[in-house]
N, CA, C and O of each residue as an XYZ file, in Angstrom:
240
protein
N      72.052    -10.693     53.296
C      71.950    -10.025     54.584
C      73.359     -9.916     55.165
O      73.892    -11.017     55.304
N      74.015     -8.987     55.497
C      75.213     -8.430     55.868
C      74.873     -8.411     57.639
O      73.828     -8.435     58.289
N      75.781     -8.377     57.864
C      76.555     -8.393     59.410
C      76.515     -7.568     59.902
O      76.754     -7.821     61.083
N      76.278     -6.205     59.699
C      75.880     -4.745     59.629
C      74.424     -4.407     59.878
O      73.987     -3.613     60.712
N      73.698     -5.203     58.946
C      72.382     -5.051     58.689
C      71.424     -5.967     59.910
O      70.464     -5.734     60.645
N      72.325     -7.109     59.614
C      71.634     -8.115     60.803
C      71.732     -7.522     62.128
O      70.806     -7.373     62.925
N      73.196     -7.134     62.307
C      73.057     -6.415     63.673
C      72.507     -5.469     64.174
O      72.538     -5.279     65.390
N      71.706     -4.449     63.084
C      70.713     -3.380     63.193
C      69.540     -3.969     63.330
O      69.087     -3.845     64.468
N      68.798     -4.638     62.505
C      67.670     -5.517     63.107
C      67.606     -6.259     64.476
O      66.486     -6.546     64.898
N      68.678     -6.588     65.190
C      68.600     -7.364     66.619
C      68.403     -6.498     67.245
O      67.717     -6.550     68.265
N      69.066     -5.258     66.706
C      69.055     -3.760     68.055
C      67.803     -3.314     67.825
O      67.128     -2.997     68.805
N      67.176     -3.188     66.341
C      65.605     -2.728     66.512
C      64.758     -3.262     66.818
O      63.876     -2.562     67.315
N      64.504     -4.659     66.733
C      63.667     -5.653     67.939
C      64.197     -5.338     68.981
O      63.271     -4.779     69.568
N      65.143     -5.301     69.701
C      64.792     -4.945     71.164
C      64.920     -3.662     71.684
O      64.924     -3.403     72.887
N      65.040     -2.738     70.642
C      64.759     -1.317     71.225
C      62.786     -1.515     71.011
O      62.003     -1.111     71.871
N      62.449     -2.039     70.016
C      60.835     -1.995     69.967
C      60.406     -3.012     70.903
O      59.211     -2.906     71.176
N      60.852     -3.722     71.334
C      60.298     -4.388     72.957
C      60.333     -3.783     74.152
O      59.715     -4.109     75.165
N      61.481     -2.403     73.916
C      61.290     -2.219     74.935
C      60.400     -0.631     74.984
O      60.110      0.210     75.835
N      60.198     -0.847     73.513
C      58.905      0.752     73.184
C      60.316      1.498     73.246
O      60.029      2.150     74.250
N      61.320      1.816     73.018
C      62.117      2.785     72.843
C      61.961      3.564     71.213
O      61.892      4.793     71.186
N      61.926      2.970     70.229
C      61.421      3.279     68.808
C      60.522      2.978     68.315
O      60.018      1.889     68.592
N      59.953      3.832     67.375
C      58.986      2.792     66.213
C      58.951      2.026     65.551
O      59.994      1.969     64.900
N      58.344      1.391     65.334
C      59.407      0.447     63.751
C      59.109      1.029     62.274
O      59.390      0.419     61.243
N      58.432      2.434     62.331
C      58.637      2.704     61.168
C      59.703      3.870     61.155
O      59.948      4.620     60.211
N      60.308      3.859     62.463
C      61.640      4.955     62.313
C      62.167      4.205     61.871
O      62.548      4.406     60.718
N      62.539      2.733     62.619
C      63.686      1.404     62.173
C      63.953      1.293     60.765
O      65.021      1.459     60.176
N      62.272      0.840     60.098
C      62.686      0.803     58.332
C      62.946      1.865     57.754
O      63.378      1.594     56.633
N      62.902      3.223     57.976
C      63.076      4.694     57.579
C      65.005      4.679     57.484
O      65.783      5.002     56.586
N      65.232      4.059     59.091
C      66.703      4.467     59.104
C      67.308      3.762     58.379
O      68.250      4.213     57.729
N      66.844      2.181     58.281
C      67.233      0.666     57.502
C      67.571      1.500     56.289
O      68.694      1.818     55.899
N      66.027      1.890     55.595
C      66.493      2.520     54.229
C      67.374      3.553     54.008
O      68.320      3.356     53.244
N      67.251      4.459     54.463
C      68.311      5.812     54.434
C      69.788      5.087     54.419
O      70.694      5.539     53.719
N      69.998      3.630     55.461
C      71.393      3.580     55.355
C      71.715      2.727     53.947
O      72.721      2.856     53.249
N      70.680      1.897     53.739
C      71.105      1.044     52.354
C      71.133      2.343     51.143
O      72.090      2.290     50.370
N      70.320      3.284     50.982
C      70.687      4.098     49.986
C      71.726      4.782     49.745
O      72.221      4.811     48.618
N      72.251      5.486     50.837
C      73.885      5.853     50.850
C      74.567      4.918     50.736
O      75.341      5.211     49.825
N      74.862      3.636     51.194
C      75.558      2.777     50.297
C      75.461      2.946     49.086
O      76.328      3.532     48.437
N      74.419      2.472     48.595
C      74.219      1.973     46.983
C      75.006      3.788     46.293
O      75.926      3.925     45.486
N      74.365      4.649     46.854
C      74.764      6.168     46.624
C      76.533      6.163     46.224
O      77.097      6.408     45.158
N      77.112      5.753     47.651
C      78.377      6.018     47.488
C      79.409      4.261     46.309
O      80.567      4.003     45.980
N      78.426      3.785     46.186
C      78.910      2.592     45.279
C      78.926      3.261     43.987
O      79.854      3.277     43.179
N      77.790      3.806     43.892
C      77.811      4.538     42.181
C      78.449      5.329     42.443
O      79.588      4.863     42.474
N      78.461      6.548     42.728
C      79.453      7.557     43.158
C      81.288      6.876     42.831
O      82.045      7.253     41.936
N      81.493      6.072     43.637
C      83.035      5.952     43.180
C      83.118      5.511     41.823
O      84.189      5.708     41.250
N      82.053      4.868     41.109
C      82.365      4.363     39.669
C      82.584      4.992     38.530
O      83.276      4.818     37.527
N      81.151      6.455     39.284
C      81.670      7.442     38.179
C      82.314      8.096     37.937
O      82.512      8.530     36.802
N      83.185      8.565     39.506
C      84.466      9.199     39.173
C      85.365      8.893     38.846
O      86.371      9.598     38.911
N      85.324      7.445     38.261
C      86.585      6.711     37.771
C      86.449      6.621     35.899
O      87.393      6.549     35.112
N      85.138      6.650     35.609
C      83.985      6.824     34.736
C      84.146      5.240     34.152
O      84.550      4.999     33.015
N      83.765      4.226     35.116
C      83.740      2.845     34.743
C      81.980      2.508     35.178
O      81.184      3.190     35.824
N      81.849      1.346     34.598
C      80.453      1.201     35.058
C      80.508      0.493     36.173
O      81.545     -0.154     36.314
N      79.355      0.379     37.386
C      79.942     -0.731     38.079
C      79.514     -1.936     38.350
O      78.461     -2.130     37.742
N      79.771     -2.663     38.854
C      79.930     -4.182     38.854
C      78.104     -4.650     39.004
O      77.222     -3.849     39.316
N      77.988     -5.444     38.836
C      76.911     -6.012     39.258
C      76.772     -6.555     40.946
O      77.780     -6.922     41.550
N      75.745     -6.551     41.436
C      75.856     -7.312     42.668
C      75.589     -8.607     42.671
O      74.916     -8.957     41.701
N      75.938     -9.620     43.575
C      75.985    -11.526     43.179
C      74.637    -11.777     43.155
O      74.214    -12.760     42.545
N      73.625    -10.739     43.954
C      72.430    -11.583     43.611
C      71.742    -10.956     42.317
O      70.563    -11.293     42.212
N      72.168    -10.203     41.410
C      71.672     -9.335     40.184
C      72.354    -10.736     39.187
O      71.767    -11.213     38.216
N      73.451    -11.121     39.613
C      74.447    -11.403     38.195
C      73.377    -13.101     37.760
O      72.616    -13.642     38.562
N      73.594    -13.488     36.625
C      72.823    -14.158     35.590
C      73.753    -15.694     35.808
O      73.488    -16.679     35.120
C-alpha cells in the first residue's frame, strides 16, 4: 500500500460520509489509476526492449 493510494482511500471515506461519491466511482477511479501505472511501467520497458523487473511482492 503506497502513500498515494492510502491517501486516496482517506479522501474516499470521507467524501462517502459525506455522500459526496459512490464508492463504486472510488474503486472504478482506484482501478483506472493502478492500471496506468502498471500501463506506463510496461510501456517504458518496452521501449528500451528489456523485460521488466518483477514487483517485491511477485519476487520468490
Amino acid at each position: 500500500l503506497t502513500t498515494p493510494r492510502l491517501r486516496q482511500l482517506i479522501a474516499g471515506a470521507i467524501e462517502e460520509h459525506l455522500n459526496v461519491n459512490d464508492p463504486s466511482v472510488e474503486s472504478r477511479r482506484s482501478t483506472r489509476w493502478l492500471q496506468r501505472n502498471e500501463i506506463a511501467r510496461f510501456y517504458y520497458h518496452r521501449s528500451r526492449k528489456v523485460m521488466p523487473r518483477l514487483k517485491n511482492k511477485l519476487r520468490l
